[in-house]
Structure formats: structure tokens, C-alpha cells
C-alpha positions in Angstrom: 156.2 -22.6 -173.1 157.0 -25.8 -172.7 155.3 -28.9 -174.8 153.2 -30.7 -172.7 153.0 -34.7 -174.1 150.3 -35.3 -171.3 148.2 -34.7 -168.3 149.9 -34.2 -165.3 150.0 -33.0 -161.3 153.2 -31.3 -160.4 153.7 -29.1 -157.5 154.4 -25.4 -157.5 156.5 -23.1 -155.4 155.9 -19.5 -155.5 158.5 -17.2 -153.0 157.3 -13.4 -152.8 160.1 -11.0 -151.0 160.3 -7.4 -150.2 161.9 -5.3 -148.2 159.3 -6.0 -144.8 157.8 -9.4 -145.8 158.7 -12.8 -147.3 155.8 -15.4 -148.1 156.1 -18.5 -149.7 153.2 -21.0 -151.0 153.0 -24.4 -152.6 149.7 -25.9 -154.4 149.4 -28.4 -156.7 148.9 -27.6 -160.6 147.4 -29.4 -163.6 149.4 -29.5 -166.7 147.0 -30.3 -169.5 147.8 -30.6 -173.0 147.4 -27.8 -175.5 145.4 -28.3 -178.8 145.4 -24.9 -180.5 142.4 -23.1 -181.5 140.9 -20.4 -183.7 139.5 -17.2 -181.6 138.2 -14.5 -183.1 137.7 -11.2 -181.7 135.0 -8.6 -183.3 133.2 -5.6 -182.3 130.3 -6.8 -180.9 128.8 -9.4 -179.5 125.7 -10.5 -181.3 124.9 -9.8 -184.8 121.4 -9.4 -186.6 121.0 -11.4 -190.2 122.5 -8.9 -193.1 124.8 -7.0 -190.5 128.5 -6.9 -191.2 131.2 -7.2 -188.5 135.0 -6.0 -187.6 137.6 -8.0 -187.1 
């Protein structure tokens, strides 16, 4: 992906085509910058004091 230095508006185009339809749409999109984070996935979501979890 490409490094985004800071906010912006840009406009989108999407073009769909198939063999019996064509549609086309524009909207507006916010480019924000990225700061990346930590996430961590286990198995479930709560835990009770003394349990142990999976990654």
C-alpha cells in the first residue's frame, strides 16, 4: 500500500463490467494516515483471574 504522509479527500472511480451490464460509480474517500498497532487474537473473549489463554 501506498505511504500516506497525510490526511486527505481524493475521489474514487469504480467501473464493474460483464457480459449484460456495465456500472460505474464515483464517491469521495478519506486517506488517513496509518500508525501501526499491536492486535492480538485469543480464544476467547473474556477471561476469569488465574485462567490462561491461546494465542
Amino acid at each position: 500500500a501506498p505511504l500516506v504522509e497525510a490526511e486527505s479527500v481524493q475521489e474514487m472511480k469504480v467501473e464493474l463490467q460483464g457480459e449484460t451490464f456495465k456500472m460505474t460509480d464515483e464517491r469521495k474517500v478519506m486517506f488517513k494516515p496509518y500508525h501501526p498497532l499491536t492486535f492480538i487474537q485469543t480464544d476467547k473473549p473474556i477471561y476469569l483471574p488465574g485462567q490462561t489463554g491461546e494465542l
